[in-house]
N, C-alpha and C positions, 0 to 999 in steps of 0.2 A: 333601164330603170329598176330600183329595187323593190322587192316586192312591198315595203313599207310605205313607197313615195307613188306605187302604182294603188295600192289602199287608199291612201288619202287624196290624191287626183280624182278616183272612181266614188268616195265620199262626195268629195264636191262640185259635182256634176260629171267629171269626165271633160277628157282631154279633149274630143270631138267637138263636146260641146263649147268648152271655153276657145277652141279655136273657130268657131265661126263670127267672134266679136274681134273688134279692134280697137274700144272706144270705152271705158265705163266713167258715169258719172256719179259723185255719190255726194249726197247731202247729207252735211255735218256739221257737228260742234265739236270743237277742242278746247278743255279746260284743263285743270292740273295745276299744282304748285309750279312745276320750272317757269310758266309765266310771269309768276310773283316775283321769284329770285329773277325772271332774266329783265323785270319794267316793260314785260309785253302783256299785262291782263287781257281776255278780253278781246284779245285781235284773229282769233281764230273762230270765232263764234257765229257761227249760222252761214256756215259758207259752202258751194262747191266745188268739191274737188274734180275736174275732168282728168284722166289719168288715158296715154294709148299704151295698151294692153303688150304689146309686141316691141315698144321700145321706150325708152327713159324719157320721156316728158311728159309733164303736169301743168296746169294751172288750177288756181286757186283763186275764186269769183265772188262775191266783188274782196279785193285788196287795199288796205291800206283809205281808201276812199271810193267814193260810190264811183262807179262807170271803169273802174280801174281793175286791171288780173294780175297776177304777178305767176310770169311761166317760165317754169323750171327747163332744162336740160343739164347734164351734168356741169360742162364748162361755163355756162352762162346763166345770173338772173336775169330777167327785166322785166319794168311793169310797164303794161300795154292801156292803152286805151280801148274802148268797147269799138273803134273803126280802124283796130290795127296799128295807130300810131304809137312810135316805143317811147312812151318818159325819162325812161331811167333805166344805165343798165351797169350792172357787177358784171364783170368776166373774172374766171377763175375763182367762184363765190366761197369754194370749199376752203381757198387761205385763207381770209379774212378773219378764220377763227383761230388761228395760231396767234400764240401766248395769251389766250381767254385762260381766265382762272373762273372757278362758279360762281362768282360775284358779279362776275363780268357783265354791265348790261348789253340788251342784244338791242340792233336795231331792225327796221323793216324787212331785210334782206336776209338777215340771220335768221330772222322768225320763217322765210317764207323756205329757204335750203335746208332747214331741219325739218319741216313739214313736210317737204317736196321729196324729199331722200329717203326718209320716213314712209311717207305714206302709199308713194309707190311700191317700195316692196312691201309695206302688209297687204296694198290691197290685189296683189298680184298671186298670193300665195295660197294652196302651195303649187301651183302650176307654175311661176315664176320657178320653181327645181328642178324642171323638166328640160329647159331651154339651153340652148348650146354654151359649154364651158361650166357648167355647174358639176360640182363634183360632191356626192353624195354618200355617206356612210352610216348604215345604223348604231349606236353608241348603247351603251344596257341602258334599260328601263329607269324609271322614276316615279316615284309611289307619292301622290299626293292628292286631296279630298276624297278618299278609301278610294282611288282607282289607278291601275299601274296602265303609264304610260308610256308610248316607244319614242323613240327620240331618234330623229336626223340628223347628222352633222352637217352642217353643208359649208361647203369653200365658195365663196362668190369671184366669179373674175374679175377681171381688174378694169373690162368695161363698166360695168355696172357699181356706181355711189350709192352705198349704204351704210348704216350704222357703222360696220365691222365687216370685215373678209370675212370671217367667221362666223357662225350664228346657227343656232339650237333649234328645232320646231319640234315641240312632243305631242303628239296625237292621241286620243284617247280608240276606248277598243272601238269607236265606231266610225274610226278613220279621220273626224275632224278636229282640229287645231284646242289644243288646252292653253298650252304656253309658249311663246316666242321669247331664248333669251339671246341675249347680245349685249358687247360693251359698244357705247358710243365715243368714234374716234373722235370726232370734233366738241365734246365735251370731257376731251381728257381721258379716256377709257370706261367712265360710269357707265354702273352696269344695270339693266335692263330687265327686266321680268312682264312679258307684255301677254294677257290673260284676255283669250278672245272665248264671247261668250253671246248668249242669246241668237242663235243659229236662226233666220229664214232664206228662203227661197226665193229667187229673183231672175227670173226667163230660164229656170233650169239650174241656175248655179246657186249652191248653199254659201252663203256670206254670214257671217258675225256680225252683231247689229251692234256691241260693244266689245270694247276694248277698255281693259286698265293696267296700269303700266307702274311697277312698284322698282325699287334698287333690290339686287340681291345681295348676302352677304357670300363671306367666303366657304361657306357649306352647300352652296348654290340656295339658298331656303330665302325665301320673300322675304325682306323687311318691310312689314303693314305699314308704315309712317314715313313720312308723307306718301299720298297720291301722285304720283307725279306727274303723267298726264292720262285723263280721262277724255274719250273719243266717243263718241253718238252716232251713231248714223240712222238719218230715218228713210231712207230711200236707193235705192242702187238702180242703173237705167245703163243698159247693156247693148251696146249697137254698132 
């Protein structure tokens, strides 16, 4: 582990500690422009996320309609019923989005694979760096709100559906998360500026309590306009 990635693990509670959980649930809101552009307002709003800590799947409580989840793994969506019974199911949900242009509207499933892809690895991070097949490199610093930042490069394996194989985490001097950037493959390569902020404490582990998430341009420097998705969480429940 690099001394930079073993900094920000021991910032955010430590690795001991995040491995005695397998489970976290986190209550949220997702709002943002891309809902607009994609005719999904609104569908993300007051919902739980249940994420397992140790491997790729999520759901997302209630979905689409009351009593209904819609749970992630990579090769598979479907939406379940609250007794297990499955409604609906996408296999292979990451194609669906080839030859999407940004106009393109999304439907249920496209809302629930970008969320699910998404919010797994922010809410795993940065211990998700630690975990077999990550390969990790420190990159020079990054000077932004008067504070220099250190920065990760990290390659993700080919197990794991994210954004990007690639992707930036800059940590500030006191080891927690500034900025996450990345291009998003299923919207074409758009690129990413994801600003975790408002830091508490939840059974030991330091979480961001927001998240904002801007395009950047080609200087890597934030374009302010639009917002493109804003994330809330009021609760984390670690078990």
């Amino acid at each position: 582990m690099s001394d930079l990635l073993e900094m920000a693990v021991e910032a955010h509670g430590g690795i001991e500690r995040w491995n005695e959980f397998n489970t976290l649930r986190a209550e949220v809101s997702i709002g943002g422009a891309i809902w607009e552009v994609k005719q999904q307002p609104g569908l993300l709003s007051d919902k739980t996320f249940e994420i397992q800590t140790k491997q790729e799947r999520l759901s997302i409580t209630p979905f689409s309609s009351p009593g209904l989840a819609a749970v992630f793994v990579p090769s598979r969506q479907t939406l379940v019923r609250s007794d297990g019974a499955i409604v609906e199911t996408r296999d292979d949900p990451q194609a669906s989005f080839t030859g999407q242009v940004r106009e393109t509207p999304w439907d249920k499933f496209h809302v629930a694979f970008f969320a699910s892809e998404a919010l797994w690895t922010y809410l795993t991070l940065p211990f998700l760096y630690t975990y077999q097949g990550f390969e990790c490199e420190e990159i020079d610093p990054w000077e932004e709100d008067g504070e220099q930042w250190r920065r990760l490069k990290v390659t993700f394996p080919d197990r794991v559906v994210s954004h990007s194989k690639t992707q930036i985490t800059h940590f500030g001097p006191d080891g927690l998360m500034r900025r996450h950037d990345y291009t998003v493959d299923i919207l074409g390569g758009a690129t990413g500026a994801n600003y975790s902020t408002n830091y508490r404490e939840f059974q030991g582990i330091k979480m961001p309590t927001t998240r904002r998430i801007y395009a950047y341009d080609e200087a890597m420097q934030r374009v302010p306009e639009p917002l493109l998705v804003a994330i809330d969480f009021s609760m984390f429940t670690f078990s």
